[in-house]
C-alpha positions as CSV (number, residue, x, y, z in Angstrom):
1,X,-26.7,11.8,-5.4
2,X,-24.3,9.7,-4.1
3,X,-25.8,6.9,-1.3
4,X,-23.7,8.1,1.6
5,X,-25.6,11.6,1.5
6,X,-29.3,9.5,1.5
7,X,-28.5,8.3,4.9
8,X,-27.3,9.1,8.4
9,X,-24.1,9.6,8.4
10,X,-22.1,7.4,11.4
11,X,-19.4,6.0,13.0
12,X,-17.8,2.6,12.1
13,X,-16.8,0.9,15.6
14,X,-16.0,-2.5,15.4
15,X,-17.7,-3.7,12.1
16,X,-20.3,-1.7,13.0
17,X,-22.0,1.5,11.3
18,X,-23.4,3.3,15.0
19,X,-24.1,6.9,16.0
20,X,-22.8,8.5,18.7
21,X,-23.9,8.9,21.8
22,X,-24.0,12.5,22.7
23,X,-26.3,12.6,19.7
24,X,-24.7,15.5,18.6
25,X,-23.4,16.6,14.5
26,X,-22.8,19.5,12.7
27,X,-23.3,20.5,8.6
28,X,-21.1,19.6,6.2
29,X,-20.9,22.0,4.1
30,X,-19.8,22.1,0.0
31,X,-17.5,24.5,-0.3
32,X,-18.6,25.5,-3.5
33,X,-21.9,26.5,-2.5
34,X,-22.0,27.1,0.9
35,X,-24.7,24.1,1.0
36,X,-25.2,21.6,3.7
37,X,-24.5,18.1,2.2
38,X,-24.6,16.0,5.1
39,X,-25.4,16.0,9.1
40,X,-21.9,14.2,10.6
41,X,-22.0,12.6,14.0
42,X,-19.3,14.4,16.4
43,X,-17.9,11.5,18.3
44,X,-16.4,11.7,21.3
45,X,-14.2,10.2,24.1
46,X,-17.0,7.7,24.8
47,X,-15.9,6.6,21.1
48,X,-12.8,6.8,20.7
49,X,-12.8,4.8,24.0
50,X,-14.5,2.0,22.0
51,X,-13.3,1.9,18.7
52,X,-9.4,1.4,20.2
53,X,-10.9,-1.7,22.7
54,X,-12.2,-3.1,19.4
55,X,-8.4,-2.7,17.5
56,X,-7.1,-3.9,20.6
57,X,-9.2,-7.2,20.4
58,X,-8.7,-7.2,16.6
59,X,-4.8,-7.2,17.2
60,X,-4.8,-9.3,19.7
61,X,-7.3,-11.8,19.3
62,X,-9.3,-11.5,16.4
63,X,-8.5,-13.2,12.7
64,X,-5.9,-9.8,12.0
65,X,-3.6,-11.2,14.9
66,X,-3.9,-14.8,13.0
67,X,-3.7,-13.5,9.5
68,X,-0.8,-14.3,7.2
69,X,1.1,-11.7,5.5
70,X,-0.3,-13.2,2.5
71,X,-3.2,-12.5,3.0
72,X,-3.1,-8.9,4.3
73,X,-1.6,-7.9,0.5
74,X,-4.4,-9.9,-0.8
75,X,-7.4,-7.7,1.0
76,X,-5.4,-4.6,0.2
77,X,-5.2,-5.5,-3.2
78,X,-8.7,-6.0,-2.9
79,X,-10.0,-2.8,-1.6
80,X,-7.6,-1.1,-4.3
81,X,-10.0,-3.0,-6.9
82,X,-12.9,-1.5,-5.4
83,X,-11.9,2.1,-5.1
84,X,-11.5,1.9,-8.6
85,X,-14.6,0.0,-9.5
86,X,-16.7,3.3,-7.0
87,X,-14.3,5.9,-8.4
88,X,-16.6,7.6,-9.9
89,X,-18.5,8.0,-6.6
90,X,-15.7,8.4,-4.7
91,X,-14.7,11.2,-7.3
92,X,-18.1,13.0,-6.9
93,X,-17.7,12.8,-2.8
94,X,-14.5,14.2,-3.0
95,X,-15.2,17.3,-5.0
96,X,-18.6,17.7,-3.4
97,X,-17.0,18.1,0.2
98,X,-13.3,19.9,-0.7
99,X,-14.5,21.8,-4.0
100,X,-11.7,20.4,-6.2
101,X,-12.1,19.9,-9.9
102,X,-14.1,16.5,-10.5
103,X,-11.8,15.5,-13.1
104,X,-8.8,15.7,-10.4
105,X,-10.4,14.2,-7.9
106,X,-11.2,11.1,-10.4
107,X,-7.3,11.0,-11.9
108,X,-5.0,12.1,-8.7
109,X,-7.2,11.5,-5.2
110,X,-8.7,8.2,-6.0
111,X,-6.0,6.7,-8.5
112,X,-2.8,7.9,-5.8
113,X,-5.1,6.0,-2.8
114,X,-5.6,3.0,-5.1
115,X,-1.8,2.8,-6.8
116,X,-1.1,3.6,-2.7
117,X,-2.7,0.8,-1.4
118,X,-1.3,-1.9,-4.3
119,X,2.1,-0.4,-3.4
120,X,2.0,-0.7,0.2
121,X,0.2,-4.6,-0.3
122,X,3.7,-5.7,-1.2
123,X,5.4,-4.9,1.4
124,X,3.2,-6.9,4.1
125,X,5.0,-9.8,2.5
126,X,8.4,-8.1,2.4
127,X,8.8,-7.0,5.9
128,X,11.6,-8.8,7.9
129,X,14.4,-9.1,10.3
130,X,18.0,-10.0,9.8
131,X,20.6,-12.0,11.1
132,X,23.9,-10.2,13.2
133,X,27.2,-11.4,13.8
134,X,27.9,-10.9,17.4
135,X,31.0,-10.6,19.0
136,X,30.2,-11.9,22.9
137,X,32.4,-14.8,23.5
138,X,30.5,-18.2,23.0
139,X,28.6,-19.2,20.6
140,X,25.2,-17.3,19.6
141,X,22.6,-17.2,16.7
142,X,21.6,-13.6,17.2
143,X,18.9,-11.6,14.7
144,X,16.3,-9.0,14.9
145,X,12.8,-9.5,14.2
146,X,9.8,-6.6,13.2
147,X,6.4,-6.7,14.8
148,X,3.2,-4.4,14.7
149,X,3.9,-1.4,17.2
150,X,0.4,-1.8,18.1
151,X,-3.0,-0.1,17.5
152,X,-2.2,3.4,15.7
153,X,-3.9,6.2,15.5
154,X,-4.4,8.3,12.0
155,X,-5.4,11.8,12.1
156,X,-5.7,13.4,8.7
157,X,-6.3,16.8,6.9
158,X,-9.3,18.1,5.0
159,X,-6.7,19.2,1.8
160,X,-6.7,15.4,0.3
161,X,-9.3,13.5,2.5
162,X,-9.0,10.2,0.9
163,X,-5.7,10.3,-0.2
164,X,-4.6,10.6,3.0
165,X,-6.5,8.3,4.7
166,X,-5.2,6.0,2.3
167,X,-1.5,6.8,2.6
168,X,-2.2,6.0,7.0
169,X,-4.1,3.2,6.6
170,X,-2.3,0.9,4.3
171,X,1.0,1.3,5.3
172,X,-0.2,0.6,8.8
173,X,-2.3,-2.6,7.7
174,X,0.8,-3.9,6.0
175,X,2.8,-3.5,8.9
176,X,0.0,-5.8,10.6
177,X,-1.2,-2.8,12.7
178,X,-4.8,-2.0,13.7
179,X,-5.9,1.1,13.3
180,X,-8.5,4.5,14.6
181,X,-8.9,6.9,12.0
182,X,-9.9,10.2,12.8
183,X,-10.9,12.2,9.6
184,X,-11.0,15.9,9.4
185,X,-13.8,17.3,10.5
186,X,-14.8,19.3,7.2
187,X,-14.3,16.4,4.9
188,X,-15.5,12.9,6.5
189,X,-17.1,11.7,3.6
190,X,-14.9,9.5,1.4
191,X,-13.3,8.4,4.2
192,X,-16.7,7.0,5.7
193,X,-17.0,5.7,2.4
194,X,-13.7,4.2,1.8
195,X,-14.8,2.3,5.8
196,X,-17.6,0.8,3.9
197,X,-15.6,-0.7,1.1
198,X,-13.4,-1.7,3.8
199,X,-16.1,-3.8,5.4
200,X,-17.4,-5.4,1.9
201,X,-13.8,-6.5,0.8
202,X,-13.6,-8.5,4.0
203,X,-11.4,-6.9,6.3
204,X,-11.9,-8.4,9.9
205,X,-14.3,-6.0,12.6
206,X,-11.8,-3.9,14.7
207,X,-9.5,-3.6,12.3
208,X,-10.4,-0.8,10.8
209,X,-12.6,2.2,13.3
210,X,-13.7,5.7,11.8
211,X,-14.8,7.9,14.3
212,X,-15.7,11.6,13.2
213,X,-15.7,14.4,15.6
214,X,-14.3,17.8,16.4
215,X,-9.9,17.6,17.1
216,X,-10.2,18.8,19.9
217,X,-12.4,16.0,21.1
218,X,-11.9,13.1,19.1
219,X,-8.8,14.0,17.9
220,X,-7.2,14.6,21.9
221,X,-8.8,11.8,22.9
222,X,-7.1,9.7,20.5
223,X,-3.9,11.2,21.0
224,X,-4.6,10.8,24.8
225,X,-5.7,7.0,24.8
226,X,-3.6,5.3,26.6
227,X,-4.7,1.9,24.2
228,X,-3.0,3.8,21.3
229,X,0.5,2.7,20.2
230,X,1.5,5.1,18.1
231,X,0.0,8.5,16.9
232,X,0.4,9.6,12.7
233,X,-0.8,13.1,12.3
234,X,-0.9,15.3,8.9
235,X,-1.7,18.8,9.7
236,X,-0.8,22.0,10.9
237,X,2.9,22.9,12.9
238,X,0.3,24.4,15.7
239,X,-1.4,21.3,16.1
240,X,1.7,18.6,16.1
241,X,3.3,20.9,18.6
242,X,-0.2,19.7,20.8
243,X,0.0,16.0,19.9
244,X,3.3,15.6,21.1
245,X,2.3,16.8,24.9
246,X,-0.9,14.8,24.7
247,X,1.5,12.0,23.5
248,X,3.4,12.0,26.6
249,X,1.4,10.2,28.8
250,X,2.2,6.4,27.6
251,X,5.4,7.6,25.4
252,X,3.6,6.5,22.3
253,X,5.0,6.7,19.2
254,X,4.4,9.8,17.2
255,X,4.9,10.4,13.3
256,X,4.4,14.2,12.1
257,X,3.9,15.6,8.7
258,X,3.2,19.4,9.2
259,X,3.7,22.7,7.3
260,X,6.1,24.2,4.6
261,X,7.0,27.1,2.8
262,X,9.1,25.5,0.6
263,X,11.5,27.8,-1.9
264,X,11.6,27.6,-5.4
265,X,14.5,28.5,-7.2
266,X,14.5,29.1,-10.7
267,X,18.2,30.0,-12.4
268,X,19.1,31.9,-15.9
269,X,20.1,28.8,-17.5
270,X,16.6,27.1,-16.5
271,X,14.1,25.6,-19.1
272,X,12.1,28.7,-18.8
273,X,8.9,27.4,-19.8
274,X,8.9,23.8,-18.1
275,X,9.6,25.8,-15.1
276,X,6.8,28.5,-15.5
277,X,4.3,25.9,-15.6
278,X,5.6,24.0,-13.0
279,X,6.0,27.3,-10.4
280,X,2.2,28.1,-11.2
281,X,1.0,24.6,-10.5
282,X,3.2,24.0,-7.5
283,X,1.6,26.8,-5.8
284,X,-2.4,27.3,-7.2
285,X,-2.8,23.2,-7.7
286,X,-5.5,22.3,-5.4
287,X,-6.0,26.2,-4.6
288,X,-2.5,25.6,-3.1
289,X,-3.6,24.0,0.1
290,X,-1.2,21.8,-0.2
291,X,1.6,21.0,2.5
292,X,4.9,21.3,-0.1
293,X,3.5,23.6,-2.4
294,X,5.9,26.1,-3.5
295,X,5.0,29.8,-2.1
296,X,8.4,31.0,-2.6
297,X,9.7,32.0,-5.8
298,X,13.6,32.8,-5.9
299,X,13.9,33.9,-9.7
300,X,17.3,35.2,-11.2
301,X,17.3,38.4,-12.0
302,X,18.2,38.8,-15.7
303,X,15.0,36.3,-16.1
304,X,12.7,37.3,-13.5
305,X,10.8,39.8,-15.4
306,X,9.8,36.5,-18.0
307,X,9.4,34.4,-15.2
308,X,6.4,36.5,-13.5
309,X,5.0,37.4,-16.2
310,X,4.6,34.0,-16.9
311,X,3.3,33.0,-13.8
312,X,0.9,35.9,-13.5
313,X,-0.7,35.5,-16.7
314,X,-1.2,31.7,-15.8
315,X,-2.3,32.8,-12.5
316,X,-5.0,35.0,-14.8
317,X,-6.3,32.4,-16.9
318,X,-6.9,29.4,-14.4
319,X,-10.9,28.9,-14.3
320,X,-11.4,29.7,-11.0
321,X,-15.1,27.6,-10.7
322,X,-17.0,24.6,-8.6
323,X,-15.5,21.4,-9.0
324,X,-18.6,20.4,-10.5
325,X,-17.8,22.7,-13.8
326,X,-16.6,20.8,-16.5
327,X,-13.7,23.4,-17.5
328,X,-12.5,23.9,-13.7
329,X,-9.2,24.1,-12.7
330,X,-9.5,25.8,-9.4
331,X,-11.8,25.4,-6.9
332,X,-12.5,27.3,-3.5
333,X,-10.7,27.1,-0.3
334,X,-12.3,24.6,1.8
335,X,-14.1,27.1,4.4
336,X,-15.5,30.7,4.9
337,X,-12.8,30.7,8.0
338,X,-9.9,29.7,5.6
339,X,-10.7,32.2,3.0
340,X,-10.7,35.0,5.3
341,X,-7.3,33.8,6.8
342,X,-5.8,33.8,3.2
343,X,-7.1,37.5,2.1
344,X,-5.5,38.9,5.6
345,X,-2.4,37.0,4.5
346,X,-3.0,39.3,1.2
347,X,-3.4,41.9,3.0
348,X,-0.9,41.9,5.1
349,X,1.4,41.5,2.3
350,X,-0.3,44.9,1.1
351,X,0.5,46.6,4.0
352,X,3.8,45.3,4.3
353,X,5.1,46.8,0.6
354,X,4.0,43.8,-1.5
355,X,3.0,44.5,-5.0
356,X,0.3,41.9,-6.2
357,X,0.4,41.5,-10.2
358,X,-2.2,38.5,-10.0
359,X,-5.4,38.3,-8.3
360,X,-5.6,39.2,-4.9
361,X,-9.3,39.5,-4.4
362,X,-12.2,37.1,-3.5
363,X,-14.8,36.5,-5.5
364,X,-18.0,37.6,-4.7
365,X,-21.3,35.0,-4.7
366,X,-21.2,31.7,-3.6
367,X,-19.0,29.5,-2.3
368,X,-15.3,30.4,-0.9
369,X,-13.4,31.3,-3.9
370,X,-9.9,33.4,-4.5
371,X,-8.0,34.0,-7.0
372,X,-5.1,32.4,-7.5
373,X,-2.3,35.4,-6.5
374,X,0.6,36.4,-7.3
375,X,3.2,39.4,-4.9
376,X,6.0,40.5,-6.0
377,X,9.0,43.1,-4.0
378,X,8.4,40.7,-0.9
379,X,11.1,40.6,1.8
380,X,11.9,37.7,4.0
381,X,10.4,39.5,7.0
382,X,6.9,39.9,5.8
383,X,4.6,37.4,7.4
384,X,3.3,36.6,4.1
385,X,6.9,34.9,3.5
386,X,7.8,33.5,7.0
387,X,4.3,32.0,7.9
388,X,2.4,29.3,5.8
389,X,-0.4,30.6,4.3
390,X,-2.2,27.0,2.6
391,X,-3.7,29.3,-0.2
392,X,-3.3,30.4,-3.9
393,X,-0.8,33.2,-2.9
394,X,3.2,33.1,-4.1
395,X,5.8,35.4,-3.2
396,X,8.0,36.2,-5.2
397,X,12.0,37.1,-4.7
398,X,15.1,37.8,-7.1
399,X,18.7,37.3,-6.7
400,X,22.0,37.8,-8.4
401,X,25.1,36.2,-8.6
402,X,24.8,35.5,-5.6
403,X,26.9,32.3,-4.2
404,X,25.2,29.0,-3.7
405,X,26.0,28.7,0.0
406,X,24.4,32.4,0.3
407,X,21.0,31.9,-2.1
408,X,20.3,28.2,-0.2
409,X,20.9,30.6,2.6
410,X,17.9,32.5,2.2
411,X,15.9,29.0,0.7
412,X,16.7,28.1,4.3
413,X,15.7,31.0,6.6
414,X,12.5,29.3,7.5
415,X,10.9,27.5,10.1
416,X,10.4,24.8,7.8
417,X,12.0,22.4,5.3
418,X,9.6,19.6,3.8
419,X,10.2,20.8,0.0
420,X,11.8,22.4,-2.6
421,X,12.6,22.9,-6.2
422,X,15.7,24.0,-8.5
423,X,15.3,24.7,-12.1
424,X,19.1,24.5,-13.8
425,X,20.2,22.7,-16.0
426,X,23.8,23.0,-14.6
427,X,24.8,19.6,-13.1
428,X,27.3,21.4,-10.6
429,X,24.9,24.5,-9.3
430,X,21.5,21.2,-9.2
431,X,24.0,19.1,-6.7
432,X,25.0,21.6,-4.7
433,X,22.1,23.5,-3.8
434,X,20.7,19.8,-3.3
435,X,23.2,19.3,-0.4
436,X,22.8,22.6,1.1
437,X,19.1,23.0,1.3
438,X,17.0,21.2,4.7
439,X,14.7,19.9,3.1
440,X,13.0,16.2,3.1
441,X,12.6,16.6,-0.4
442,X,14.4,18.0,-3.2
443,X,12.8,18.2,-6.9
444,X,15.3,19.3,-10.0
445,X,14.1,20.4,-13.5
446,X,10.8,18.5,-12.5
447,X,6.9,19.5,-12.0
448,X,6.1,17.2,-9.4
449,X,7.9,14.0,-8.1
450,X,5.8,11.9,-5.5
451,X,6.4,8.2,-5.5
452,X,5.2,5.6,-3.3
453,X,9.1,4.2,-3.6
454,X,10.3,7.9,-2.3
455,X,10.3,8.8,1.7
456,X,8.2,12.4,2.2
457,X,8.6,14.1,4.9
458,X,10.3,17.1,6.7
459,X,13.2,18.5,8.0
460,X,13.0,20.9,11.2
461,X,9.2,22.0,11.9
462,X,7.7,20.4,9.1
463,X,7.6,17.3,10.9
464,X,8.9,13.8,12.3
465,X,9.4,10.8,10.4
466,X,8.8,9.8,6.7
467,X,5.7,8.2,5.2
468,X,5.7,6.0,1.8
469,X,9.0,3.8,1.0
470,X,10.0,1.4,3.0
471,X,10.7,3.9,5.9
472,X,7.1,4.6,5.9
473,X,6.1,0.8,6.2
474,X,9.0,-0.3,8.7
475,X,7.8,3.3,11.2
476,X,4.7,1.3,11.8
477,X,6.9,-1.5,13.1
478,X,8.8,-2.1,16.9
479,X,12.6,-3.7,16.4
480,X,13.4,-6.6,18.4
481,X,16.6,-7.9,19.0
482,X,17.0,-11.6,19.7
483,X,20.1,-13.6,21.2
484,X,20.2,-17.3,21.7
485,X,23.7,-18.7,23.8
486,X,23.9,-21.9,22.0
487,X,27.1,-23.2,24.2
């Protein structure tokens, strides 16, 4: 059993590993068993109150407000070393508290957070300003310069718990920012983990505060603080919609990376194989709660009968099983709450003149398991199509010949647009429906395409901002123009 669950789990303020002062908690539970693992402290406003003082000082005062750039990549490089050297543990957290396959959480949650963190550790070097050629009379040396836009606030979902955290923080702490995270309230554990690597590496008290606790305590009271700089949120449409009017009391910054129900499109000239595979793990990979998995399956008609086929079958023979189990490849939805939202999504489809051909059904004993599902005859109106589920389901629609402008038509008649994916292997029909779709991100004749080099983010209510790339590094920045008269 891992250390962190041989303890009391708490709060890290300052340096410092302290409860709260409410005294309260609640279980966390494995979603694999329905087991308490853990008794979490529920922080508060008192808190959050605290742990933003301490990245104030920490920003302002402390060695982070001294330290060279240098240096910065240096302790990020660091902790990357160590979440590799405790990715084992960190592996065995992660599936204890989200249910996900062991042998994923080893090779894509803590390998993305440490490739995530050596990425970002370049760029605290790399950041700068530039020089502009005015054109007020005179004579002038005139440039712009980046600084920290202050203490930040992270906020992050219980899908990827550690690769998230990961993606806030380093970025941030590149940018020379301090930071408050906020985990989610059903998976604290890596991150409290990844706070104690934090510590042994080096990093400077303040710079770095975890303070667990319900949203809508901790999190508004974060979002609220009017010592927070800027807010970064991954979650839920519902939710970001809230942030921004809590936001509104200092005008603080606000980055958003919310929901999708992004279209795939697969055309009669397709790879029909490669692009089988790839619809079935773009929707059922990490029991498809996953923001840009693909729940909507536009399939050409003269191959669509293939297509689902495929897909079903695959949806079939997935080991749906604890994360623990060595032959998993699916593991539950992360609550008892979630899985009953995603069977009345089901149902719902049912009711609405769905067909499934895959799944459909819960499993019955322990844990909070589904099976990975499969509808077909859906109709954009259904709620199963318009709303995002965060489950196994897909839904699945054909076209014709229909034009290009027309089919990215119906790809587009959604409230969101943060992915989506065209199989072709037609140069002219890829570029096209490239320009035509809204979405942040476009994938052609390929599985899966997240780099740290590549922006991610949304178009319309999937969110503000982008995260990773430069943009991602430079949003946790202020822009300052300078201009020196020298007559």
């Amino acid at each position: 059993m891992p250390t962190l669950l041989q303890q009391p789990l708490r709060l890290l303020i300052d340096g410092q590993w302290v409860g709260c002062a409410s005294g309260a908690s609640m279980d966390v539970i494995n979603p694999s068993t329905g087991e308490v693992l853990a008794q979490e402290a529920l922080g508060g406003a008192a808190e959050i109150d605290q742990a933003v003082q301490a990245a104030r000082r920490a920003l302002e005062a402390g060695p982070w407000a001294r330290m060279r750039p240098a240096e910065r990549t240096r302790l990020l490089l660091k902790l990357a070393d160590a979440l590799e050297q405790h990715g084992d543990e960190l592996a065995l957290l992660e599936t204890l508290n989200t249910g996900k396959p062991l042998k994923v959480a080893r090779m894509f949650d803590v390998g993305h957070a440490a490739e995530c963190l050596r990425y970002n550790a370049g760029w605290a070097t790399k950041l700068n300003g530039e020089t502009r050629a005015v054109s007020l009379p005179g004579d002038w040396h005139a440039y712009t310069l980046r600084e920290p836009v202050g203490v930040v606030g992270l906020i992050v979902p219980w899908n990827v718990p550690l690769a998230m955290a990961v993606s806030k923080i380093a970025p941030a702490l590149a940018a020379g920012c301090t930071v408050v995270l906020k985990p989610a309230e059903l998976t604290p554990l890596t991150a409290l983990r990844l706070g104690e690597l934090m510590v042994a590496v080096g990093f400077p008290p303040g710079v770095v505060n975890i303070v667990t606790g319900l949203g809508t305590e901790a999190g508004q009271a974060l979002v609220a603080h009017p010592g927070v700089d800027k807010v970064s949120f991954t979650g839920s449409t519902a939710v970001g919609k809230a942030i921004l009017a809590s936001a509104a009391g200092n005008l603080k910054r606000v980055a958003l990376e919310l929901g999708g129900k992004s279209p795939v499109f697969i055309f009669p000239d397709a790879d029909l194989d490669r692009a089988i595979d790839a619809a079935a793990r773009g929707i059922f990979s990490n029991t498809g709660q996953v923001c840009a998995a693909g729940s909507r399956l536009f399939v050409h008609r003269s191959v669509a009968e293939r297509v689902v086929e495929g897909v079903a079958q695959r949806a079939r023979q997935l080991r749906v099983a604890p994360g623990l189990v060595a032959d998993a490849e699916i593991g539950p939805v992360i609550s008892a709450r979630q899985r009953e939202r995603v069977m009345a999504y089901v149902a719902s489809g049912r009711a609405e003149g769905a067909e499934v051909v895959a799944g459909g059904e819960a499993l019955d004993g322990a844990g909070y398991f589904i099976q990975p599902t499969v509808l077909v005859n859906t109709t954009p109106a259904m709620r199963v199509v318009r709303e995002e589920i965060f489950g196994p389901v897909l839904c699945v629609q054909q076209f014709d010949d229909d034009s290009l402008e027309q089919l990215a038509a119906r790809g587009n008649d959604t409230d969101f647009g943060l992915s989506s994916s065209i199989w072709t292997r037609d140069l002219r029909t890829a570029h096209q429906m490239v320009r035509r779709l809204k979405a942040g991100n476009v994938r052609v004749n390929a599985a899966a395409a997240l780099d740290f080099a590549m922006p991610f983010g949304g178009y319309k209510q999937s969110g503000w901002g982008r995260e990773n790339g430069r943009e991602g590094v430079e949003a946790y920045t202020e822009l300052k123009s300078v201009a020196i008269d020298l007559n």
